[in-house]
PDB file of N, CA, C and O in Angstrom, chain B, residues numbered from 101:
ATOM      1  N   UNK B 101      69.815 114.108 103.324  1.00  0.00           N
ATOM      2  CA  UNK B 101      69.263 115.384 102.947  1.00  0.00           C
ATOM      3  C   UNK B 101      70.424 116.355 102.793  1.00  0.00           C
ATOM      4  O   UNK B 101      71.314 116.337 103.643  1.00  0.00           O
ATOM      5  N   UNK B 102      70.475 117.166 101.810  1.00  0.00           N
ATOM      6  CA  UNK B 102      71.492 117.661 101.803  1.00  0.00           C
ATOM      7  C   UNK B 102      70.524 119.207 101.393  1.00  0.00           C
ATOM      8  O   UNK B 102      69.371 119.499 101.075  1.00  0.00           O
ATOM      9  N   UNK B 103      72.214 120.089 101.717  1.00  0.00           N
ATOM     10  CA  UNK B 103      71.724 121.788 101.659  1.00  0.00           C
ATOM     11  C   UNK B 103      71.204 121.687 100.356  1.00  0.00           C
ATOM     12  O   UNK B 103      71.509 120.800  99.559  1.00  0.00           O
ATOM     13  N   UNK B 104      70.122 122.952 100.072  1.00  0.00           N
ATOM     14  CA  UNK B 104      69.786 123.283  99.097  1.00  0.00           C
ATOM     15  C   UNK B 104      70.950 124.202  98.209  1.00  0.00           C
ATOM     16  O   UNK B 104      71.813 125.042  98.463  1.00  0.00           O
ATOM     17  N   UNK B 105      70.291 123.340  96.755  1.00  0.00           N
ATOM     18  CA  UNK B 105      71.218 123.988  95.479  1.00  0.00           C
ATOM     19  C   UNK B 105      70.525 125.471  95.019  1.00  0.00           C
ATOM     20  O   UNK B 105      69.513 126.017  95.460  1.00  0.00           O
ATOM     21  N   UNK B 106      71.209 125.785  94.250  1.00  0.00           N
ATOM     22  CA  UNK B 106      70.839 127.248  93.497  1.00  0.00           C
ATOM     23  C   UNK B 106      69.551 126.835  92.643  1.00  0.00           C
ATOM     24  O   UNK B 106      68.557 127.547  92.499  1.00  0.00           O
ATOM     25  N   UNK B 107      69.707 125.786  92.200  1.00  0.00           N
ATOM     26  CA  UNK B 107      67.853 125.792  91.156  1.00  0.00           C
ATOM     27  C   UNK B 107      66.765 125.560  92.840  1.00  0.00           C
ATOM     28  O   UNK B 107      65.695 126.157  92.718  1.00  0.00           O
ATOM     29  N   UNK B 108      66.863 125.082  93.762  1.00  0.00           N
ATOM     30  CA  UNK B 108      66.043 125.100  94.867  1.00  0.00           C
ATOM     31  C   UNK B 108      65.850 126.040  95.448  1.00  0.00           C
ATOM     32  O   UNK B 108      64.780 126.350  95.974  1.00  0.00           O
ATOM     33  N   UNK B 109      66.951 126.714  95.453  1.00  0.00           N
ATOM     34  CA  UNK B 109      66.804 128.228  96.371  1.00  0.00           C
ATOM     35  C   UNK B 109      65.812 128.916  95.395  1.00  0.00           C
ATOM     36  O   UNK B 109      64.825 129.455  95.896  1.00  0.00           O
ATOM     37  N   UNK B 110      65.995 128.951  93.941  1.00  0.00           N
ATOM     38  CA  UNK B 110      65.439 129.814  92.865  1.00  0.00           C
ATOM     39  C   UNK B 110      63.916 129.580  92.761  1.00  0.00           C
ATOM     40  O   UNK B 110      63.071 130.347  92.302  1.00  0.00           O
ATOM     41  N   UNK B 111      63.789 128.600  93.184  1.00  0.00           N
ATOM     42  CA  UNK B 111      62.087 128.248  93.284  1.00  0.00           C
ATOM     43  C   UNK B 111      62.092 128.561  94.560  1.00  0.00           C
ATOM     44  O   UNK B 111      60.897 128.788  94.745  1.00  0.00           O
ATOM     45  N   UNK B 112      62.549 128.706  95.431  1.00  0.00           N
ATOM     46  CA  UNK B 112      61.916 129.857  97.225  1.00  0.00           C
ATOM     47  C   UNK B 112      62.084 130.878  96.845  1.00  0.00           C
ATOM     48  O   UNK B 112      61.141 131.587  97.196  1.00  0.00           O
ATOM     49  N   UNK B 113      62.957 131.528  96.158  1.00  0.00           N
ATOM     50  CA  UNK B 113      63.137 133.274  96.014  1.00  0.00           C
ATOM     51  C   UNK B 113      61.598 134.165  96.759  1.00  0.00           C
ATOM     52  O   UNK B 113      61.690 134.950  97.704  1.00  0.00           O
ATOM     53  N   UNK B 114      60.610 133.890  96.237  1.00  0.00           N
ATOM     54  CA  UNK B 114      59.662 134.459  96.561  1.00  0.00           C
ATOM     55  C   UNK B 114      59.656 134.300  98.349  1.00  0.00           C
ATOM     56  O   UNK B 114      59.732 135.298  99.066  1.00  0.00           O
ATOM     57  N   UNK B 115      59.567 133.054  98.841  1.00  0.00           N
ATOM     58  CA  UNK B 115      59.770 132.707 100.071  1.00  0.00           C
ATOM     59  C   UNK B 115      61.131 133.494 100.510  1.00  0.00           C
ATOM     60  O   UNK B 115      60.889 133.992 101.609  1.00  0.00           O
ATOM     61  N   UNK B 116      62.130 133.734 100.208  1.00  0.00           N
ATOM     62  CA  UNK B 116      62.967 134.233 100.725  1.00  0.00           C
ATOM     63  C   UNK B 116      62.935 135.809 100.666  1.00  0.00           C
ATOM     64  O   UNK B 116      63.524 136.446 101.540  1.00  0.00           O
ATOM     65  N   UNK B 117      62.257 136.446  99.652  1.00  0.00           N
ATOM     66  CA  UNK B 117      61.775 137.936  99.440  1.00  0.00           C
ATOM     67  C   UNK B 117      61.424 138.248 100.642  1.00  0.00           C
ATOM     68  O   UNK B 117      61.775 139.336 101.099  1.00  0.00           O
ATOM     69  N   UNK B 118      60.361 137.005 101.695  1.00  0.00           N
ATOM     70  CA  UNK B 118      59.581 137.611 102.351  1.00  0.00           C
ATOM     71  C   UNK B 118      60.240 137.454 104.106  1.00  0.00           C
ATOM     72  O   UNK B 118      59.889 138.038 105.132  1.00  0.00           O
ATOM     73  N   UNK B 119      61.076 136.640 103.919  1.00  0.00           N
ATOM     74  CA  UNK B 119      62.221 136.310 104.877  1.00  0.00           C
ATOM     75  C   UNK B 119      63.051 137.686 105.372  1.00  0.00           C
ATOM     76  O   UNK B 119      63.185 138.284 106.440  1.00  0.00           O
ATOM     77  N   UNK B 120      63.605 137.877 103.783  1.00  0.00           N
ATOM     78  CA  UNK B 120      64.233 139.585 104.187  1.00  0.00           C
ATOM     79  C   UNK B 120      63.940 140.371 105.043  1.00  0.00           C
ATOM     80  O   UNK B 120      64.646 140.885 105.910  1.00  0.00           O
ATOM     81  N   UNK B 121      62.207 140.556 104.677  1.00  0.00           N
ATOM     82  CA  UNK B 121      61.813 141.868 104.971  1.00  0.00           C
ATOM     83  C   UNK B 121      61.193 141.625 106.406  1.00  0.00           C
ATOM     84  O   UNK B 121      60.690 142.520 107.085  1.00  0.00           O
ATOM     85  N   UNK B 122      61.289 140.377 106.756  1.00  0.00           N
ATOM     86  CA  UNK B 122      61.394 140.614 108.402  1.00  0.00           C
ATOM     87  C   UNK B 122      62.636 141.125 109.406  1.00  0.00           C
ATOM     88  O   UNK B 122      63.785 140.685 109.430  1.00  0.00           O
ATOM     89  N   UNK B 123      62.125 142.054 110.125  1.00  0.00           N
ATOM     90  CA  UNK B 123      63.427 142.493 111.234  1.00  0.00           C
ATOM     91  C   UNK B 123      63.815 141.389 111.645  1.00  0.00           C
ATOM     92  O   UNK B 123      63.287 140.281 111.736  1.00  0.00           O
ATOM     93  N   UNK B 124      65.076 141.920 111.953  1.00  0.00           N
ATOM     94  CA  UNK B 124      65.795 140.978 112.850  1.00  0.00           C
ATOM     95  C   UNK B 124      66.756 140.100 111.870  1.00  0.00           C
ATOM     96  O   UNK B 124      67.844 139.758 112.333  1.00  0.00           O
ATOM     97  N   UNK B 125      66.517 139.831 110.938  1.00  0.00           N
ATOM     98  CA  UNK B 125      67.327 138.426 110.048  1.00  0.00           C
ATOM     99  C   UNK B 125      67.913 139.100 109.115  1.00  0.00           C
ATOM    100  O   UNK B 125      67.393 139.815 108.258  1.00  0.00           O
ATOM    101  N   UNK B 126      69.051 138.855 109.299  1.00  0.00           N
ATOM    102  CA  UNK B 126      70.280 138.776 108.452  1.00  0.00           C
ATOM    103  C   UNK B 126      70.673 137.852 107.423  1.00  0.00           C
ATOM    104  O   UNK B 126      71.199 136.839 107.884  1.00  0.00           O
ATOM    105  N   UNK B 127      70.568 137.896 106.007  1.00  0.00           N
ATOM    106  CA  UNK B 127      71.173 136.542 105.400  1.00  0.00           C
ATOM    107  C   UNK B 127      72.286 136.780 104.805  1.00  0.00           C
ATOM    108  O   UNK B 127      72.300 137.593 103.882  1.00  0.00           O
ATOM    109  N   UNK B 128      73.141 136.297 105.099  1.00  0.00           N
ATOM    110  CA  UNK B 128      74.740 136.211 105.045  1.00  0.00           C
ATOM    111  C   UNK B 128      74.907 135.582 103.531  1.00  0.00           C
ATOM    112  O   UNK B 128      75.718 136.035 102.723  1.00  0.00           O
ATOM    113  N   UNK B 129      74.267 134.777 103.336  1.00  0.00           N
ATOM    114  CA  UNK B 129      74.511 134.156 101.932  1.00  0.00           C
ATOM    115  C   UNK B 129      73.317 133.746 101.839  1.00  0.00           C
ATOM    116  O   UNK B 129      72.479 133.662 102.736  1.00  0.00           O
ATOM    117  N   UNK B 130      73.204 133.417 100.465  1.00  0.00           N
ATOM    118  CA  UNK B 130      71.422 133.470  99.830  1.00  0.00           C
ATOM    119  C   UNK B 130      71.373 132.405 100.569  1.00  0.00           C
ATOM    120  O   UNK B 130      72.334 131.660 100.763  1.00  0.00           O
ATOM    121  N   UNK B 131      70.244 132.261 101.032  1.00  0.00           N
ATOM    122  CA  UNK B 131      69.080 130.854 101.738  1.00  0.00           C
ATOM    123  C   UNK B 131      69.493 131.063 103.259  1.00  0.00           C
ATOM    124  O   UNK B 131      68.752 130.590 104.121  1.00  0.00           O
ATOM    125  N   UNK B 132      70.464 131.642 103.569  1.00  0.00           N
ATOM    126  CA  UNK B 132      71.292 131.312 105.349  1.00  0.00           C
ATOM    127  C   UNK B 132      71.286 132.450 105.793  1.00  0.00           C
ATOM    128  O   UNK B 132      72.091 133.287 105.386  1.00  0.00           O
ATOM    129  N   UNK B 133      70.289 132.739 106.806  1.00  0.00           N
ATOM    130  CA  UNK B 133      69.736 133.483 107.564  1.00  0.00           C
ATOM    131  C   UNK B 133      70.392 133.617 108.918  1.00  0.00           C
ATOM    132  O   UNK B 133      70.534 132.545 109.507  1.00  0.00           O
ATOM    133  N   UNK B 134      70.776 134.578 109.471  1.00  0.00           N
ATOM    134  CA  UNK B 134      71.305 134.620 111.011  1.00  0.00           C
ATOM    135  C   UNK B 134      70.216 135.693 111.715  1.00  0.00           C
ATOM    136  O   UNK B 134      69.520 136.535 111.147  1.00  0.00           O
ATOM    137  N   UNK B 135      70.290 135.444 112.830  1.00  0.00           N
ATOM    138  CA  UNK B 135      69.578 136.560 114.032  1.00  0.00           C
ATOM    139  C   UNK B 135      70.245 136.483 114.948  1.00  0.00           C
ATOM    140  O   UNK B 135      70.483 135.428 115.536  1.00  0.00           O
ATOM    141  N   UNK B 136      70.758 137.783 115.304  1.00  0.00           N
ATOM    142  CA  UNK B 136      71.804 138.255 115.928  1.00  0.00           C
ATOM    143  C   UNK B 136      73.392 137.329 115.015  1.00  0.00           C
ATOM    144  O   UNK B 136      73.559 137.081 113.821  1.00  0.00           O
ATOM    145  N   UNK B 137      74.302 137.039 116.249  1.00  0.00           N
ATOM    146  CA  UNK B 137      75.323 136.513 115.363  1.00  0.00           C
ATOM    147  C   UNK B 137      75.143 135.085 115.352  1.00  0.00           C
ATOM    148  O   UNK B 137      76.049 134.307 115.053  1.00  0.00           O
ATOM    149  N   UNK B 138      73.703 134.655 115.752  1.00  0.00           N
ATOM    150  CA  UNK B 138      73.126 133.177 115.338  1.00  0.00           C
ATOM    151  C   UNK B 138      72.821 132.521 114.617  1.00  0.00           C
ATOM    152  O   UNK B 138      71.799 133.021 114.147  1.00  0.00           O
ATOM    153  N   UNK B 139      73.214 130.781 113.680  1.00  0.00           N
ATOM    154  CA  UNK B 139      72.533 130.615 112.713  1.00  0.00           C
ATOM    155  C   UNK B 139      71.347 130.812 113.193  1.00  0.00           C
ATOM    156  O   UNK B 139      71.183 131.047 114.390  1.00  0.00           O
ATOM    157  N   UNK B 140      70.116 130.729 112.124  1.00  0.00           N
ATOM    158  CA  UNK B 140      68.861 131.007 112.487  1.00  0.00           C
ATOM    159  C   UNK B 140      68.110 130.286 111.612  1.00  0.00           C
ATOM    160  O   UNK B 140      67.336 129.643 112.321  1.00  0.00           O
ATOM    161  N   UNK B 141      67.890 130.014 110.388  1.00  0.00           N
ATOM    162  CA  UNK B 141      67.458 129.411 109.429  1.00  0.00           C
ATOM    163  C   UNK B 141      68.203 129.000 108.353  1.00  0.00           C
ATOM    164  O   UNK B 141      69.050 129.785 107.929  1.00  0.00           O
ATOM    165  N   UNK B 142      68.003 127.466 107.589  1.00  0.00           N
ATOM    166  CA  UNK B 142      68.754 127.449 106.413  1.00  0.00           C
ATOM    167  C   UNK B 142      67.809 126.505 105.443  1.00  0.00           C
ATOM    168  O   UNK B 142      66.769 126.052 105.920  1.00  0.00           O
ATOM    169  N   UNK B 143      68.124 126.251 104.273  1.00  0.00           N
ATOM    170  CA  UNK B 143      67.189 125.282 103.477  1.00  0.00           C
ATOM    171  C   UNK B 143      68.022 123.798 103.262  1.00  0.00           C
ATOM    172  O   UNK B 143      69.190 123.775 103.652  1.00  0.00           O
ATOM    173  N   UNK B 144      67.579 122.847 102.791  1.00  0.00           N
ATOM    174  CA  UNK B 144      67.680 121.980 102.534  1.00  0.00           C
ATOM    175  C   UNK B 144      67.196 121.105 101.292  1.00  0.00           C
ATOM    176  O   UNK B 144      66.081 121.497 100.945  1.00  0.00           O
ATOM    177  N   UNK B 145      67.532 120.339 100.721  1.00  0.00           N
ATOM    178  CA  UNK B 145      66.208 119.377  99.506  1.00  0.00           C
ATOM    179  C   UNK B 145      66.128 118.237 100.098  1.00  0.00           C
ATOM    180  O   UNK B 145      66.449 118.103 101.279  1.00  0.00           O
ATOM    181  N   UNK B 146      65.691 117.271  99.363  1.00  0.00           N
ATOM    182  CA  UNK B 146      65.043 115.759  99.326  1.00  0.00           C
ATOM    183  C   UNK B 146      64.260 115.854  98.706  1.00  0.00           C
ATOM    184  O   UNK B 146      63.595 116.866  98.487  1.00  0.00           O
ATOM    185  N   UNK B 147      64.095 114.297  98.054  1.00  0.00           N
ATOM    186  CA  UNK B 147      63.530 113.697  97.126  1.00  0.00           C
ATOM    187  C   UNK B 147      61.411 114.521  97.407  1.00  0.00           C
ATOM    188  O   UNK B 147      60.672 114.854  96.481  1.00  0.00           O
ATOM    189  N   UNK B 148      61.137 114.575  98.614  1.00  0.00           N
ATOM    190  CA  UNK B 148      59.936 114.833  99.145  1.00  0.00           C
ATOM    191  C   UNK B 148      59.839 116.236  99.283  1.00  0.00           C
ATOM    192  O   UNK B 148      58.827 116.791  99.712  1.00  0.00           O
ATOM    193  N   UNK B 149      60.906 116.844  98.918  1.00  0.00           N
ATOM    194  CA  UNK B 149      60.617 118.564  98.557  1.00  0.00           C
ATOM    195  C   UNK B 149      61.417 119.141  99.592  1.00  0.00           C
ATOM    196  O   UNK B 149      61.938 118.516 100.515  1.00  0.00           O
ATOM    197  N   UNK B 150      61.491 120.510  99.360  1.00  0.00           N
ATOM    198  CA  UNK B 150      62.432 121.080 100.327  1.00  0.00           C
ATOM    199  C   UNK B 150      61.771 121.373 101.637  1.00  0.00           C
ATOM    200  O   UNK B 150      60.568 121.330 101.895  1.00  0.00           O
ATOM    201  N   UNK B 151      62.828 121.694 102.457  1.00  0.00           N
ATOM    202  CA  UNK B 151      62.669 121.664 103.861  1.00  0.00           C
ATOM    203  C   UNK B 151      63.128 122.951 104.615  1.00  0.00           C
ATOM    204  O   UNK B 151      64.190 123.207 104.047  1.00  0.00           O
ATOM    205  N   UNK B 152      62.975 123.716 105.379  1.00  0.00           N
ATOM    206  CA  UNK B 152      63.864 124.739 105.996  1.00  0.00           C
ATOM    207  C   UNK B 152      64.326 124.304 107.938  1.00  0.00           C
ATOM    208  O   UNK B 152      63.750 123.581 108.751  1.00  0.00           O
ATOM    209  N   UNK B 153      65.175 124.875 108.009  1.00  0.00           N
ATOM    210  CA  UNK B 153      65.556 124.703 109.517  1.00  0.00           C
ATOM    211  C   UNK B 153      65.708 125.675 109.814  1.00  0.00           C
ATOM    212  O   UNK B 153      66.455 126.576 109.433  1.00  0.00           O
ATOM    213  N   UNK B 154      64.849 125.560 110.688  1.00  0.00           N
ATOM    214  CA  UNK B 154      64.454 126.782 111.859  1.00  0.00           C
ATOM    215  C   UNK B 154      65.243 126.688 113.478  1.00  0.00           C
ATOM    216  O   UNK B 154      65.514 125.588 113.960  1.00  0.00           O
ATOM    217  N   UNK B 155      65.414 127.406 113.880  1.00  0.00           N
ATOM    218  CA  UNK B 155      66.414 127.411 115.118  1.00  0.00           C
ATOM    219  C   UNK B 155      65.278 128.075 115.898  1.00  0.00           C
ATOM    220  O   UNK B 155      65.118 129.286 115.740  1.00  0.00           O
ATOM    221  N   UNK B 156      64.329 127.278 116.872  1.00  0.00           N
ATOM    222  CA  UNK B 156      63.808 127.802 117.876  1.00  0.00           C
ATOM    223  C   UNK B 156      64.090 127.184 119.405  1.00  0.00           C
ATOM    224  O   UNK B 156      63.652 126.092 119.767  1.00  0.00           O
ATOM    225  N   UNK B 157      64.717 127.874 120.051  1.00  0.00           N
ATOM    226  CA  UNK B 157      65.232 127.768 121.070  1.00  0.00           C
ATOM    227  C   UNK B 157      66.872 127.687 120.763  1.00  0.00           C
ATOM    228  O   UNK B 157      67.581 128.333 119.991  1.00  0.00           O
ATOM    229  N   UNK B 158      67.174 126.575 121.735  1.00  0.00           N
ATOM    230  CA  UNK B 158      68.489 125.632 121.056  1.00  0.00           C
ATOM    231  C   UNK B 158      68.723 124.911 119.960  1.00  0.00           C
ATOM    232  O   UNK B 158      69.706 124.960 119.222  1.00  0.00           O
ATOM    233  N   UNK B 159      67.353 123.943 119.856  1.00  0.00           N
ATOM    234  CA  UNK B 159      67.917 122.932 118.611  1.00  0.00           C
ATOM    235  C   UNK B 159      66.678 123.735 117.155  1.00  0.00           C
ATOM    236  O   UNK B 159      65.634 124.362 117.336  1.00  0.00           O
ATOM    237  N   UNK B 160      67.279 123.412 115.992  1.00  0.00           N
ATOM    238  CA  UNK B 160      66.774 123.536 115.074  1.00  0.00           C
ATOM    239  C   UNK B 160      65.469 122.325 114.504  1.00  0.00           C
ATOM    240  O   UNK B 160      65.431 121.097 114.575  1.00  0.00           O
ATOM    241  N   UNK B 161      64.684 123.148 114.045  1.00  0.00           N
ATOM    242  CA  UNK B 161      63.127 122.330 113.601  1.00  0.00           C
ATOM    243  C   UNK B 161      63.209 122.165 112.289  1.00  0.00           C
ATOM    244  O   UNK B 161      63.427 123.136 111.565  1.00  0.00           O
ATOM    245  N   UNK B 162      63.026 120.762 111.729  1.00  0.00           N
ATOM    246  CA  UNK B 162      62.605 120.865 110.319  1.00  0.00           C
ATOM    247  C   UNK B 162      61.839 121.006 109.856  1.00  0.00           C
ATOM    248  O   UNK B 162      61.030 120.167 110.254  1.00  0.00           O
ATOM    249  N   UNK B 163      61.146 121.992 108.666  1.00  0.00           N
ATOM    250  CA  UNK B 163      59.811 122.120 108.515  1.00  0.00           C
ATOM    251  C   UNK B 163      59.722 121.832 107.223  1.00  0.00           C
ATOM    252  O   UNK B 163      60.729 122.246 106.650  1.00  0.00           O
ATOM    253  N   UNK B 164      58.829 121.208 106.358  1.00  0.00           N
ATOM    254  CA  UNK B 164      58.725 121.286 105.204  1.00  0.00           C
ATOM    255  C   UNK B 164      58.157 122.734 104.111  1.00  0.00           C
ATOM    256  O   UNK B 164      57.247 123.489 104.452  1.00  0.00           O
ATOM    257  N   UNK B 165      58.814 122.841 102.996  1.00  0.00           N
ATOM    258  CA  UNK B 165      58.393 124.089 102.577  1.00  0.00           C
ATOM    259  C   UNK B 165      58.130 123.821 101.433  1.00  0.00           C
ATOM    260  O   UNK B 165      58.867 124.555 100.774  1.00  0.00           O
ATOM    261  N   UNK B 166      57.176 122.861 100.356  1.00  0.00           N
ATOM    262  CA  UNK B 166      57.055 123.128  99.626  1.00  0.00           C
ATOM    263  C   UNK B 166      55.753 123.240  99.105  1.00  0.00           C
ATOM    264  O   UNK B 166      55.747 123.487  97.898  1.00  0.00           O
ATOM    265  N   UNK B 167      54.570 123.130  99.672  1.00  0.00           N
ATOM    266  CA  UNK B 167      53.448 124.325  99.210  1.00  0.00           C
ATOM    267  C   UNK B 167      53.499 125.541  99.494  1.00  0.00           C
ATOM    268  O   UNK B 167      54.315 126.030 100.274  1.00  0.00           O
ATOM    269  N   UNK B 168      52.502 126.240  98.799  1.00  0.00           N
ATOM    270  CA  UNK B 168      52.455 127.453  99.609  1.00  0.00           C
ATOM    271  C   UNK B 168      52.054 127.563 100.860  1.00  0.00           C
ATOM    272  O   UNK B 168      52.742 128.040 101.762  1.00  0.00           O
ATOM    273  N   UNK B 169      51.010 127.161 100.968  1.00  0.00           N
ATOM    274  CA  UNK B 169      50.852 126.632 102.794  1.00  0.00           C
ATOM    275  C   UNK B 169      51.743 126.652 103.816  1.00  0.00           C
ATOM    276  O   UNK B 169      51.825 127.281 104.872  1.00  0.00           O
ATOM    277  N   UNK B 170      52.573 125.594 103.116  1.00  0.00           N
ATOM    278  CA  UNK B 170      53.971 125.537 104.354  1.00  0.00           C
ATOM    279  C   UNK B 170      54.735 126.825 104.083  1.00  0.00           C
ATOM    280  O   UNK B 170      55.282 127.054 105.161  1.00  0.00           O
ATOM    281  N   UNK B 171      55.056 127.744 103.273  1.00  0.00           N
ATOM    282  CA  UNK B 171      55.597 128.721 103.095  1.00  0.00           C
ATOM    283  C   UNK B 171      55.145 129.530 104.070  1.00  0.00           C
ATOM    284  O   UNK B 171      55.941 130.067 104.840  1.00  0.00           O
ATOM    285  N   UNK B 172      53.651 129.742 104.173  1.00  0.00           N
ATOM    286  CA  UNK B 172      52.765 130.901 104.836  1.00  0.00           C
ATOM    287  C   UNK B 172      52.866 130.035 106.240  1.00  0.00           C
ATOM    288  O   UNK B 172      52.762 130.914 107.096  1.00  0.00           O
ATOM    289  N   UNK B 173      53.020 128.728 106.949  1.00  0.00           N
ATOM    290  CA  UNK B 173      53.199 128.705 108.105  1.00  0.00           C
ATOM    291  C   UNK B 173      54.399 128.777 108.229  1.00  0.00           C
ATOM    292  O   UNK B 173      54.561 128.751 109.449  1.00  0.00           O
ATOM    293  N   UNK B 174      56.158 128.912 107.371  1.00  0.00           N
ATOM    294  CA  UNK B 174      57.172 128.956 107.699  1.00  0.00           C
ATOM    295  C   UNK B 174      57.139 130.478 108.422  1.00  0.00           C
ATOM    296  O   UNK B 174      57.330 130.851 109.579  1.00  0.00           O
ATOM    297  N   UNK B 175      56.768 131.247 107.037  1.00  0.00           N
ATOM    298  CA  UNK B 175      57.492 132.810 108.096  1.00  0.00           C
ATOM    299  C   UNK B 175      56.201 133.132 108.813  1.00  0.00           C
ATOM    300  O   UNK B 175      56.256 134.336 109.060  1.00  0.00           O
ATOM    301  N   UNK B 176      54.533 132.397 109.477  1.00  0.00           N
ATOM    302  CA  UNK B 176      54.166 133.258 110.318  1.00  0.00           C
ATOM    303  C   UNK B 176      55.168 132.030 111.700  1.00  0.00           C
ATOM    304  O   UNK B 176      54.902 132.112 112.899  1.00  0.00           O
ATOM    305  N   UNK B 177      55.627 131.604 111.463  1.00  0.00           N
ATOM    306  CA  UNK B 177      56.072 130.906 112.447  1.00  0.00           C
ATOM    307  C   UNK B 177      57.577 131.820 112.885  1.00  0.00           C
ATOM    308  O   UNK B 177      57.763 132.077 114.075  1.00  0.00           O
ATOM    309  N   UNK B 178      58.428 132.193 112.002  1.00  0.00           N
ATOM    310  CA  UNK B 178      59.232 132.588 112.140  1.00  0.00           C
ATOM    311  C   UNK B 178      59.463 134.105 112.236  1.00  0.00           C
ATOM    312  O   UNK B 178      60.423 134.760 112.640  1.00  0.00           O
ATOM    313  N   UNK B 179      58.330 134.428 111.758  1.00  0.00           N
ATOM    314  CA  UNK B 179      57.561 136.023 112.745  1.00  0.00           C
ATOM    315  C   UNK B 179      57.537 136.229 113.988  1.00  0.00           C
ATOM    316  O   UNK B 179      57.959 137.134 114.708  1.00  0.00           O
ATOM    317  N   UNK B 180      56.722 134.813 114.242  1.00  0.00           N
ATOM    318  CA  UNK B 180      56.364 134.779 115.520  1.00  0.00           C
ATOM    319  C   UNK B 180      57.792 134.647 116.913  1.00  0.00           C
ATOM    320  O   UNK B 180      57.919 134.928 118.105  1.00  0.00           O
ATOM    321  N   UNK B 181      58.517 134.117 115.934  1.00  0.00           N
ATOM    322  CA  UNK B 181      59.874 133.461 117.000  1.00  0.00           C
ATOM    323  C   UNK B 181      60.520 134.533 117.066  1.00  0.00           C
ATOM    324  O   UNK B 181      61.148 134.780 118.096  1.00  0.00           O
ATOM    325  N   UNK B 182      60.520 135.470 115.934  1.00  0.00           N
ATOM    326  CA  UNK B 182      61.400 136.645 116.323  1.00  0.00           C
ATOM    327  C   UNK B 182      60.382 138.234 116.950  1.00  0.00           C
ATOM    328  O   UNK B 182      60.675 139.429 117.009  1.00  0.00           O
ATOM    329  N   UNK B 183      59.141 137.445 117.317  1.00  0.00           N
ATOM    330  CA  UNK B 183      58.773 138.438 117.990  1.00  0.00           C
ATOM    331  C   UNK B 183      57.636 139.947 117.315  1.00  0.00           C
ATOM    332  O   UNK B 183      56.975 140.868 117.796  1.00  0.00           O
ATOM    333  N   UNK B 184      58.026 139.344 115.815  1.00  0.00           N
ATOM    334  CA  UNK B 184      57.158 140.582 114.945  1.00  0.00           C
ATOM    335  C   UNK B 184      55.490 139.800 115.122  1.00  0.00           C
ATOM    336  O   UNK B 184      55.176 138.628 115.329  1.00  0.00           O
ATOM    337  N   UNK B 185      54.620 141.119 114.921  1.00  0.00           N
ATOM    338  CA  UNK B 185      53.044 140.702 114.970  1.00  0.00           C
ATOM    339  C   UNK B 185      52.968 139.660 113.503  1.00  0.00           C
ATOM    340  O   UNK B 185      51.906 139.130 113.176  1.00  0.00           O
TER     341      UNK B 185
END
């Protein structure tokens, strides 16, 4: 599995619009998200669609992101980790 390319990121844009506008996250470079001076999230591809990694706790979670579905459980999940309603 390797990081996501620029045509992958370009099909999340919308997903990442909504990434922004949560407190707390910083993205340092398009798709790579920090909270505080922590990685915090990044994307990924494969053949089975893209994926994001989530950093809850210590180790990072892979989640799949490519319905909308998984989009809408990525950031209420990642709402939730950083604490917003």
């Amino acid at each position: 599995m390797r990081h996501a390319t620029t045509g992958t990121l370009d099909a999340l844009e919308p997903l990442l619009v909504r990434l922004r506008d949560l407190p707390g996250l910083t993205e340092r470079r398009r798709g790579v998200f920090y909270r505080r001076s922590r990685a915090f999230l990044h994307f990924h591809e494969d053949p089975s669609g893209p994926y994001a990694d989530v950093r809850f706790g210590d180790e990072f979670e892979r989640l799949r992101v490519a319905t909308p579905a998984e989009r809408d459980a990525l950031v209420a999940r990642v709402a939730a980790g950083i604490g917003w309603p």
